[in-house]
MILUM-139744 format. One record per residue (C-alpha): x, y, z; residue in three letters. Coordinates in pm, 1 decimal, padded with zeros to 6 digits. Layout:
<nodes>
<X:X Y:Y Z:Z type:ALA>
...
</nodes>
This chain:
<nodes>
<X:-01438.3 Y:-01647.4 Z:00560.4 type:UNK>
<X:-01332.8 Y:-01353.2 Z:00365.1 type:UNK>
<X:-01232.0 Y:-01368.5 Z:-00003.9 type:UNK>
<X:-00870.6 Y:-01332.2 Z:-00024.9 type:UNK>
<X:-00731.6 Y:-01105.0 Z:-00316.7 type:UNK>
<X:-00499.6 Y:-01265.8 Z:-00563.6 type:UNK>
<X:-00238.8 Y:-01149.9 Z:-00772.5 type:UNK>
<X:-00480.0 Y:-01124.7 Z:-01077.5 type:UNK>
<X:-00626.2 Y:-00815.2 Z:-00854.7 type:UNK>
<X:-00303.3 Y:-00626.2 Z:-00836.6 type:UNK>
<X:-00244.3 Y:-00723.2 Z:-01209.7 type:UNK>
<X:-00389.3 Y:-00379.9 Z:-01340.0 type:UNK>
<X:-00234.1 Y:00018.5 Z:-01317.1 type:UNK>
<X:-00150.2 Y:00129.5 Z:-01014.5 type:UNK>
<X:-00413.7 Y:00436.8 Z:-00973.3 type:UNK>
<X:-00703.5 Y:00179.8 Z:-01070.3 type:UNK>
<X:-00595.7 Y:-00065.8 Z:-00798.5 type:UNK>
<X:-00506.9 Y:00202.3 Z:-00510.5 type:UNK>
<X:-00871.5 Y:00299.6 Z:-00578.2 type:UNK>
<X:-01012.6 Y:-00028.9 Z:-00548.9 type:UNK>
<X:-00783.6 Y:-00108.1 Z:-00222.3 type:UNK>
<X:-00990.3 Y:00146.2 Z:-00018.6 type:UNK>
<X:-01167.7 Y:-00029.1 Z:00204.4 type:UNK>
<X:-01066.3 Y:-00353.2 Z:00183.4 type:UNK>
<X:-00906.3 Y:-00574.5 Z:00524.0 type:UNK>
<X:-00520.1 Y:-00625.5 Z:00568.7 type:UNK>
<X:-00465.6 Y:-00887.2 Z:00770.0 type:UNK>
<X:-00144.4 Y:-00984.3 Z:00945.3 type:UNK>
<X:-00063.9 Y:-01264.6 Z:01181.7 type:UNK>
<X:00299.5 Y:-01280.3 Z:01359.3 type:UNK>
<X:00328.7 Y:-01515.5 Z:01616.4 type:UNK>
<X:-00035.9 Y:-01587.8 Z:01791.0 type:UNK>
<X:-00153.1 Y:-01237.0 Z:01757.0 type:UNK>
<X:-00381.5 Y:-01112.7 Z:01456.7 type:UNK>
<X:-00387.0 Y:-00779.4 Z:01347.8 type:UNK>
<X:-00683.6 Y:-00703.5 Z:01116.0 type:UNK>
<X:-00706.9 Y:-00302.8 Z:00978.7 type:UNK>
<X:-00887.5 Y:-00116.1 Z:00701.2 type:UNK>
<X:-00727.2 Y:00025.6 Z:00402.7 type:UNK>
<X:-00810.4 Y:00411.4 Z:00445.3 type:UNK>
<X:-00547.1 Y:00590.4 Z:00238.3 type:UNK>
<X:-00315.9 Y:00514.1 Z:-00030.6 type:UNK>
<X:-00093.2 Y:00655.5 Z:-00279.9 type:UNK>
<X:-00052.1 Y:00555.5 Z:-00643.4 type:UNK>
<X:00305.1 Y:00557.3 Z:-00793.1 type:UNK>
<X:00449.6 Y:00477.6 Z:-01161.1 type:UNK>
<X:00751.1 Y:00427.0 Z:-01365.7 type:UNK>
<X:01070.8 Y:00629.5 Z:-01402.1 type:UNK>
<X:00850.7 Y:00911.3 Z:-01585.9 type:UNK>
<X:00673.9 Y:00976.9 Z:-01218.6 type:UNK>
<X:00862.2 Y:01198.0 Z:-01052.7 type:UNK>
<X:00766.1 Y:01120.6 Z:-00713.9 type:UNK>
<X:00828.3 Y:00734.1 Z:-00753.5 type:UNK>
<X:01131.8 Y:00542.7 Z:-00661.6 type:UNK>
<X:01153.6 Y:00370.7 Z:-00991.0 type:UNK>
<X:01241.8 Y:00748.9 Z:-01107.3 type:UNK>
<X:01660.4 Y:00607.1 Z:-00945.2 type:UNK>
<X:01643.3 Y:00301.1 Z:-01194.4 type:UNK>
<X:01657.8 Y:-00048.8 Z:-01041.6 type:UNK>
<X:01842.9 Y:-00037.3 Z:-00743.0 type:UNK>
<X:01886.1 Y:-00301.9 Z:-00477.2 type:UNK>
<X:01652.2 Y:-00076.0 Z:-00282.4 type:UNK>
<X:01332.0 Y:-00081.0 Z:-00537.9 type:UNK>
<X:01438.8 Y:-00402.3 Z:-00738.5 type:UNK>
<X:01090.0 Y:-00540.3 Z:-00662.5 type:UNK>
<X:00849.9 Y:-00259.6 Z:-00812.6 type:UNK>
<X:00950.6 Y:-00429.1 Z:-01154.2 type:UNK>
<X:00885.2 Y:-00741.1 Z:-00991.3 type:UNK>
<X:00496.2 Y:-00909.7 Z:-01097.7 type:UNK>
<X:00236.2 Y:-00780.1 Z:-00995.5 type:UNK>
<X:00116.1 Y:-00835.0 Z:-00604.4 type:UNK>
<X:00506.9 Y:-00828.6 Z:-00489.4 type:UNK>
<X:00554.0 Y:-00660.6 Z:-00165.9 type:UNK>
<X:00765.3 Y:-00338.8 Z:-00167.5 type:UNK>
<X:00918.2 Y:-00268.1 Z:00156.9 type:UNK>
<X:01079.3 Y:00041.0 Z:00193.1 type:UNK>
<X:01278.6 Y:00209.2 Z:00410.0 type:UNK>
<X:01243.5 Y:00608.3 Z:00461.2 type:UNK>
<X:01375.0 Y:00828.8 Z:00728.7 type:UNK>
<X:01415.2 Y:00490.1 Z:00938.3 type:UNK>
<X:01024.2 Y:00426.4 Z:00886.0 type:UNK>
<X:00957.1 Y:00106.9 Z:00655.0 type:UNK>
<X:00689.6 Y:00183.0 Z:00422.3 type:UNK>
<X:00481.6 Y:-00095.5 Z:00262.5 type:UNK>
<X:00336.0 Y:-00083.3 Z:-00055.7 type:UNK>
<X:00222.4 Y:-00357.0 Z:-00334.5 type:UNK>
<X:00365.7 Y:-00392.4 Z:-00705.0 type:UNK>
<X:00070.4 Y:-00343.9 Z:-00984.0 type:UNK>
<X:00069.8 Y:-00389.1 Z:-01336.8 type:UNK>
<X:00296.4 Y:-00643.3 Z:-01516.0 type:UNK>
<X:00661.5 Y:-00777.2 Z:-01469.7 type:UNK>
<X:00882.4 Y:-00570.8 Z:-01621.4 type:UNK>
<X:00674.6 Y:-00213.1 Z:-01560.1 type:UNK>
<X:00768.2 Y:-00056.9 Z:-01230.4 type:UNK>
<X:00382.3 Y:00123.5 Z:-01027.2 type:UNK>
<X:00299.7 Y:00020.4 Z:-00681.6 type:UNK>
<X:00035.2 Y:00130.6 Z:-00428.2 type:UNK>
<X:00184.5 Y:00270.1 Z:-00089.2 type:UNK>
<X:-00061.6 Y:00222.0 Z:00212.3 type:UNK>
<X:-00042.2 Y:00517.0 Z:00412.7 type:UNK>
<X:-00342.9 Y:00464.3 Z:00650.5 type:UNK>
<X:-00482.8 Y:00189.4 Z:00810.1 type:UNK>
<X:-00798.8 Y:00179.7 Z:01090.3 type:UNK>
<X:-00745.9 Y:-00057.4 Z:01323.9 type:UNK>
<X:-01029.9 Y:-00343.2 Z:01383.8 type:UNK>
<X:-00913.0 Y:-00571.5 Z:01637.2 type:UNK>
<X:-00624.6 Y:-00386.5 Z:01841.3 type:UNK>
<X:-00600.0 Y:-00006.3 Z:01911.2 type:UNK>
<X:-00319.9 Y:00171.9 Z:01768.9 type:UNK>
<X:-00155.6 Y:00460.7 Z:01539.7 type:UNK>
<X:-00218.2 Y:00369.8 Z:01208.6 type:UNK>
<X:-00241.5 Y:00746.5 Z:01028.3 type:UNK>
<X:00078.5 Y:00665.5 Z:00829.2 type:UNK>
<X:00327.5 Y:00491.3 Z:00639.7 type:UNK>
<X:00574.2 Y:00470.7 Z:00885.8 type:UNK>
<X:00351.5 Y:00452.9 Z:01212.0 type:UNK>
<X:00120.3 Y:00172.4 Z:01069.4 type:UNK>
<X:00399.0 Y:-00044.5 Z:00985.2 type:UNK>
<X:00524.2 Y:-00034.5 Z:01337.2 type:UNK>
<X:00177.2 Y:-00125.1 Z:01416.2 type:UNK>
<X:00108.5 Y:-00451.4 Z:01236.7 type:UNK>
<X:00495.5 Y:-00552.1 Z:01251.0 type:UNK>
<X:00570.7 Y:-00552.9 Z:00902.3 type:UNK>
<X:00907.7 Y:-00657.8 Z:00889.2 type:UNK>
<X:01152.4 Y:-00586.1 Z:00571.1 type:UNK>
<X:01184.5 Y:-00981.5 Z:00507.0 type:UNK>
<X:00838.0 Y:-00932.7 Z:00319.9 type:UNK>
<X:01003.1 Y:-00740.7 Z:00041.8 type:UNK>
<X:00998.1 Y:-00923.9 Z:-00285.0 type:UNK>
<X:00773.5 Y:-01201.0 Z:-00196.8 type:UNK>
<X:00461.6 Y:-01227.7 Z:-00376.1 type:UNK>
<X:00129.7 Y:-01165.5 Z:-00185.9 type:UNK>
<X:00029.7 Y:-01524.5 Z:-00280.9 type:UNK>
<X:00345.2 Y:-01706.2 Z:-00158.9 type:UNK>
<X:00350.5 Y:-01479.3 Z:00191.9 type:UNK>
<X:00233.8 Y:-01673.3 Z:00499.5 type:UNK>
<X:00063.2 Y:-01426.1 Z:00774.7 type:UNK>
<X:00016.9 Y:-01130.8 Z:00536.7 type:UNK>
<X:-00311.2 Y:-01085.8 Z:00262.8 type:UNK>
<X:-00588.1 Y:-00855.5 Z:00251.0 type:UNK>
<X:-00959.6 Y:-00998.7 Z:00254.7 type:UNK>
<X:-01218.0 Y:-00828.5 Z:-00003.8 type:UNK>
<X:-01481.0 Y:-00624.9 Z:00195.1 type:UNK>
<X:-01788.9 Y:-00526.8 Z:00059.4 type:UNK>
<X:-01861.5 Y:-00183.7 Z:00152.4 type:UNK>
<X:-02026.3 Y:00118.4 Z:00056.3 type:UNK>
<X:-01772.3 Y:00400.9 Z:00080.3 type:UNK>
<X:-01731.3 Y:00769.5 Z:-00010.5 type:UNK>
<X:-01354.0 Y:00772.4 Z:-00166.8 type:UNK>
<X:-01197.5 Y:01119.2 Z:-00220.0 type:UNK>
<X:-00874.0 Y:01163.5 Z:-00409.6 type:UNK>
<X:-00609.2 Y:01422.0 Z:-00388.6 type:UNK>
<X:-00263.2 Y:01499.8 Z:-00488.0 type:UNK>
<X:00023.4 Y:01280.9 Z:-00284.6 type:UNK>
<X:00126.0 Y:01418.1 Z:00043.4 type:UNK>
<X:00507.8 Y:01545.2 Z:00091.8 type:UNK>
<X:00562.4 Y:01522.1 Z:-00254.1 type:UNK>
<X:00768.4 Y:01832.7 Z:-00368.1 type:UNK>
<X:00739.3 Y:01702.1 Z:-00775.8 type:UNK>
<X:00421.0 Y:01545.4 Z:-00827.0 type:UNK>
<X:00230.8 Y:01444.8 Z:-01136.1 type:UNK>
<X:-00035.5 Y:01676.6 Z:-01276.9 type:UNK>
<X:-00349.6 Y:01386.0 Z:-01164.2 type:UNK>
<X:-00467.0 Y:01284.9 Z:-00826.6 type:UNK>
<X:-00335.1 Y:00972.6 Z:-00721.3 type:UNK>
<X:-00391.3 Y:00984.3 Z:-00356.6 type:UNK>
<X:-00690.7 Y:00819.6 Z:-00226.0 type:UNK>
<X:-00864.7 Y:00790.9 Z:00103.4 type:UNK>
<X:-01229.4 Y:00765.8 Z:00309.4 type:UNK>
<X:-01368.5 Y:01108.5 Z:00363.2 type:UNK>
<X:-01400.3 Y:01198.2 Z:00663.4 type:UNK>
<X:-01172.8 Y:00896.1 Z:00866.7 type:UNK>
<X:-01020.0 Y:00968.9 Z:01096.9 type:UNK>
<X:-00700.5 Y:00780.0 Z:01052.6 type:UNK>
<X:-00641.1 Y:00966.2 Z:00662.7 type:UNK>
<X:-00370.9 Y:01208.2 Z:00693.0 type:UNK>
<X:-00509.9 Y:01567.2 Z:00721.4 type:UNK>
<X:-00364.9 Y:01716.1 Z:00401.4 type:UNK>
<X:-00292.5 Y:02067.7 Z:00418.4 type:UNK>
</nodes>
């Protein structure tokens, strides 16, 4: 079986840990079915200095959880699309990763973003706030795998940070095509 990643993984900034998620297996089971997918794009976001992040609004009842510890599940909700993304760093300092592309393993599916891939796995907004650890039917397994990861700027981000902090597999086929 798969090494599981803990909270101590997630416990580091968010750009260092979207980096490292590349790759690596989320797994969840609802009901008897399994769904098993690589991490193939992400996004990094940071505190209410980044203007792209949510945290930028302050704690609201809608991104309470990004100052939550670190391995939390953020669940949001844009344009009707729940968007799932993991806290990093420590309590009290609001970064989390968004996934935004996932390649199926074990079912076929859309999985080329943040809204589609949620639909996908059935990530449900009852996740949000719970820790990675204390979640039953949601973790992601370690994978070890050689992989050429590109980085970029965020996509659909009008106000963006001067640093890359998207990251993906070059050349899958489930990473957004950035324009």
């Amino acid at each position: 079986m798969a090494k599981r990643l803990t909270q101590k993984f997630f416990n580091r900034p968010a750009d260092i840990v979207a980096r490292d998620l590349i790759g690596k297996i989320i797994v969840h089971r609802t009901g008897k079915k399994i769904f098993r997918a690589r991490i193939v794009e992400d996004e990094s976001y940071f505190d209410e200095n980044d203007p792209a992040s949510w945290a930028r609004l302050g704690r609201r009842k809608d991104n309470f959880a990004m100052w939550l510890c670190a391995g939390t599940i953020l669940i949001k909700n844009v344009h009707k699309h729940l968007m799932l993304n993991f806290v990093t760093g420590p309590a009290g300092k609001a970064e989390a990763v968004l996934i935004r592309a996932l390649e199926p393993l074990n079912f076929e599916g859309r999985c080329s973003g943040p809204g589609l891939l949620t639909k996908e796995i059935h990530i449900e907004r009852k996740l949000n706030g719970v820790t990675i650890s204390k979640v039953k039917g949601l973790w992601i397994e370690d994978a070890k795998r050689v992989l050429k990861i590109k980085k970029s700027f965020r996509v659909g981000v009008k106000k963006d940070l001067n640093i890359p902090l998207r990251f993906y597999i070059d050349g899958n086929r489930y990473a957004s095509r950035k324009k």
